[in-house]
C-alpha positions in Angstrom: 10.9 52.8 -46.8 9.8 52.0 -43.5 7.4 48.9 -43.5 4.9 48.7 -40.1 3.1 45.2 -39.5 -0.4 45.3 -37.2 -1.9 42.6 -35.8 -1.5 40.0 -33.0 1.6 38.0 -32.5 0.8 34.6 -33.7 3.4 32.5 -31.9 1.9 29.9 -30.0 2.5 30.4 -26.3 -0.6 29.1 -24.6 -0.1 27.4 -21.4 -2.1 25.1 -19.5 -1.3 23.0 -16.5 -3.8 20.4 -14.7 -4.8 20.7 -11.4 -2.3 19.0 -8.7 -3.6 16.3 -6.4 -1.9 16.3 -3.1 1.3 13.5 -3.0 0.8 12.6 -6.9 4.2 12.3 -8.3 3.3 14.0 -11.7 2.1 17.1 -12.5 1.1 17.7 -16.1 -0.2 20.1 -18.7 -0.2 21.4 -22.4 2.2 24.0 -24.3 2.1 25.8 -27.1 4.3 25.3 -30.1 6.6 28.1 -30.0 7.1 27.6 -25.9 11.0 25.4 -26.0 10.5 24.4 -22.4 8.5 24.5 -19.1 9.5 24.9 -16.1 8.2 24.2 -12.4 8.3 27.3 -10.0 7.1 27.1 -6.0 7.0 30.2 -3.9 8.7 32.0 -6.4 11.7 29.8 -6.6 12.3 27.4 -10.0 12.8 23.6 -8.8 12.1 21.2 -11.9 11.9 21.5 -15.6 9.3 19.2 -17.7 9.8 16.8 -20.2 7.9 17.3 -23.6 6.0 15.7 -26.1 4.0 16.7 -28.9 2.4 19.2 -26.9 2.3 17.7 -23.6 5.0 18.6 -20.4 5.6 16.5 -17.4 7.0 17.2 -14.1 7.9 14.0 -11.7 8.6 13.8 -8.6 6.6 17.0 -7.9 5.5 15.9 -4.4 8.4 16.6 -3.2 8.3 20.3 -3.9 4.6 20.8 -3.1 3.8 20.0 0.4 1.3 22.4 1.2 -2.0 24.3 0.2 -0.6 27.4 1.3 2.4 26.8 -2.0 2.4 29.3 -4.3 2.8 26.8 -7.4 3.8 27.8 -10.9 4.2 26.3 -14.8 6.1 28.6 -16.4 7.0 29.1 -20.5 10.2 30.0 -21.9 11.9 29.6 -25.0 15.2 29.0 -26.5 17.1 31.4 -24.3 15.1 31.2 -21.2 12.7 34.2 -21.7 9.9 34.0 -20.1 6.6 33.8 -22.6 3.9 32.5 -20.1 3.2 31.9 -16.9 0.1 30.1 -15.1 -0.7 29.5 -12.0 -1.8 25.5 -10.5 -4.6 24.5 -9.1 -3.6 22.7 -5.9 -6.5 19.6 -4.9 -6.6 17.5 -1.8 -4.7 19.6 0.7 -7.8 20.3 3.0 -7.8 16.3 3.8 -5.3 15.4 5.8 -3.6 12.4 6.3 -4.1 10.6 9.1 -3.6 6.9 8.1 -2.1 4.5 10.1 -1.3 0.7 9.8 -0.9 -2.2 12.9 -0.2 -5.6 12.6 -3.1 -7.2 13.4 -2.1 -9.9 16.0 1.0 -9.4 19.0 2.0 -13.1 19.3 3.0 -13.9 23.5 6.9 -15.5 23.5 7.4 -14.4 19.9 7.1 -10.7 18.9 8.5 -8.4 20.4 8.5 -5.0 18.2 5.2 -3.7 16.1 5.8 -2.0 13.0 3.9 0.1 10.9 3.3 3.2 8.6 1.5 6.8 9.5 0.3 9.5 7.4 1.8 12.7 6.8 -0.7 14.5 9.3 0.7 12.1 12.1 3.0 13.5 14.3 3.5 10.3 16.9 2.8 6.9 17.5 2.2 5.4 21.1 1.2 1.8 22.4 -1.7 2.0 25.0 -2.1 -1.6 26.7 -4.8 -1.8 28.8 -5.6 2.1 28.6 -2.6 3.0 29.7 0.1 4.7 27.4 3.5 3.0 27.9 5.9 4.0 25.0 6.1 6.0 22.5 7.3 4.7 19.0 10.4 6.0 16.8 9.3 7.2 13.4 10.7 8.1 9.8 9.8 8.5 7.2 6.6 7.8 7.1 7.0 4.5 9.6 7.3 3.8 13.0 9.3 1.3 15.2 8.3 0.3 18.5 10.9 -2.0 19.8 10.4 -3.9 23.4 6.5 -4.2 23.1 6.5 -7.6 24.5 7.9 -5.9 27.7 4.3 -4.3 28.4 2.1 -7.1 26.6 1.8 -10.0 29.2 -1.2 -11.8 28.2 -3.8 -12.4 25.7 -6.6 -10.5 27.7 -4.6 -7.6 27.4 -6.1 -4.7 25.2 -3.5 -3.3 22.7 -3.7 -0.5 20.8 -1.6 1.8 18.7 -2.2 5.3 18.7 -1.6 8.1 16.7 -1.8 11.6 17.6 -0.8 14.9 15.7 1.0 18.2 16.5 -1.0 19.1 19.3 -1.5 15.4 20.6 -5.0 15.2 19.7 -5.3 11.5 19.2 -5.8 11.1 15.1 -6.3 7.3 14.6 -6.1 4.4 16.5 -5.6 0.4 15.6 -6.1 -2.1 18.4 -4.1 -5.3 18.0 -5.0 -8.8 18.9 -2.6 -11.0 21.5 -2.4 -14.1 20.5 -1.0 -17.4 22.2 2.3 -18.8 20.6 1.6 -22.1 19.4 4.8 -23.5 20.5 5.4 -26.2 23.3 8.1 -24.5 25.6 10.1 -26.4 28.1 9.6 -24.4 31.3 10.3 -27.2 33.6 11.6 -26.5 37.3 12.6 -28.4 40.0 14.4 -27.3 43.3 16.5 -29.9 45.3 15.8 -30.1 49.0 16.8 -27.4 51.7 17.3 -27.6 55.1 18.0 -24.0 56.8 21.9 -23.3 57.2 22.5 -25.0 53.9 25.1 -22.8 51.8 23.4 -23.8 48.5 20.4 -24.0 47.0 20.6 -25.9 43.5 18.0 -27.4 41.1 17.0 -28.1 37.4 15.3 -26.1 34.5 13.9 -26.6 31.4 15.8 -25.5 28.0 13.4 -22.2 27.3 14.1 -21.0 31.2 16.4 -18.1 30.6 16.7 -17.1 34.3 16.2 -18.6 37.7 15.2 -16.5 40.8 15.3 -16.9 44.4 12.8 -14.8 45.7 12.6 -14.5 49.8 9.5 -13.5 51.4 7.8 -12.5 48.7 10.6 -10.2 47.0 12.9 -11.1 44.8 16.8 -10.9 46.2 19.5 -12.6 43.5 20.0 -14.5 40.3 21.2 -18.4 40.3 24.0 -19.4 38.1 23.3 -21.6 35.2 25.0 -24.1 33.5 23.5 -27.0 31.0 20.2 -27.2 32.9 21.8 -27.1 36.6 21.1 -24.1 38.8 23.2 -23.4 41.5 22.1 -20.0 44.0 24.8 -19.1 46.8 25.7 -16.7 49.3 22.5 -17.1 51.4 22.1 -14.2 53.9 19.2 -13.1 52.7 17.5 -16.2 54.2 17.5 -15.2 58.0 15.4 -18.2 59.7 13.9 -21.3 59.1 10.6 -19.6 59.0 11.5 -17.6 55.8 9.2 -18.4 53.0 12.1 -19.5 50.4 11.1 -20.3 46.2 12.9 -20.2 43.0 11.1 -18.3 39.9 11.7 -19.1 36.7 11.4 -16.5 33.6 11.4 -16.4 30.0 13.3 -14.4 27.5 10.8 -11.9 28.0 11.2 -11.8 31.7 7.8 -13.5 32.1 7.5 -15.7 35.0 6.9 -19.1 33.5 7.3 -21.5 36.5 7.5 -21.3 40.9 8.6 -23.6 43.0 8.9 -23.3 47.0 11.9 -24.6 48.4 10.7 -23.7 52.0 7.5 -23.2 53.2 7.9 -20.3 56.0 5.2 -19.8 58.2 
């Protein structure tokens, strides 16, 4: 005898996932009792399954699977052999805002620094430094950080106005931070003295201070060749550059950062 059975099924396959909040690493929900797992699903491909608990799934690291409001974002019910029993759709939150953060150190110290670091939102495409309104490099990103390295070869003093800039796709600027110079507090040795020269001599020679990491001679103005160094001694040959006794002569000394840090004239000129 055939029996028939009417009705509703009454397996419990209700599905509900929260809404998703842009960059949270968890996206959660509730299942029903007969669902045996739940799995994640983005632009119709499945890329995570949940843990459960008495009812409640979880997904982690979700953000990196959903990066955009245009993602076609699933939770989907199976049970013990994978067939499908629900599917619902998620609520995606926070995508319209986008992320232009950006962090700056807040002071550049002179004879010191010499790279700034920081970290940019996903909306930022690049980061520049701008010293005195003028763009002069561009930094190297990843990852949601930037590098620029060499700074302290475009910030010369503490009147200079530093910022860093960030722009997007389509270089319209996003953010900007502006960053403080400030004097190093450290006493440096920039001494520098030149022996005396008379016109014809083959040598011009001198002393400089420990924190002088180059000595100059500089001819009319322009510099023309590097002295040698050795234990606070410089020593600057092969003089053709100086053509008469009315050549204005000096020695420049410079930093590590190739600031000039001390001048002396060794003759006069004219």
């Amino acid at each position: 005898k055939t029996v028939v059975t009417k009705g509703s099924s009454i397996l419990d396959t209700s599905l509900t996932p929260d809404p998703y909040a842009k960059d949270s690493a968890t996206l959660t929900g509730k299942y029903g009792k007969d669902i045996a797992k739940v799995r994640l699903w983005v632009n119709d491909v499945a890329v995570a399954q949940a843990t459960t608990s008495n009812g409640d799934f979880t997904f982690t690291n979700v953000a990196s699977f959903i990066k955009n409001k245009t993602d076609k974002v699933e939770v989907v019910g199976v049970d013990a052999q994978y067939n499908e029993l629900n599917r619902k759709p998620v609520t995606l939150t926070g995508f319209d805002t986008l992320d232009n953060a950006l962090t700056a150190p807040a002071n550049f110290t002179l004879d010191q620094d010499t790279t700034i670091n920081g970290t940019m939102g996903t909306n930022v495409a690049k980061v520049r430094l701008s010293v005195n309104g003028v763009i002069v490099k561009q930094a190297t990103t990843s990852a949601g950080t930037y590098t620029i390295t060499g700074a302290n070869t475009y910030i010369k003093s503490t009147t200079d106005v530093v910022k860093i800039i960030a722009v997007d796709a389509q270089y319209k600027e996003v953010n900007t931070k502006t960053v403080t110079v400030i004097p190093n507090g450290s006493i440096y040795d920039y001494k520098l003295d030149a022996n005396a020269y008379t016109f014809g001599d083959a040598t011009i020679t001198g002393t400089y201070g420990k924190d002088v990491t180059a000595v100059r001679l500089w001819v009319n103005g322009a510099p023309v060749k590097n002295a040698s160094l050795s234990n606070g001694n410089f020593t600057i040959t092969g003089l053709a550059s100086i053509t008469k006794a009315t050549d204005k002569v000096e020695v420049v000394a410079v930093n590590a950062s190739f600031q000039e840090v001390n001048r002396k004239t060794v003759q006069a000129g004219e």
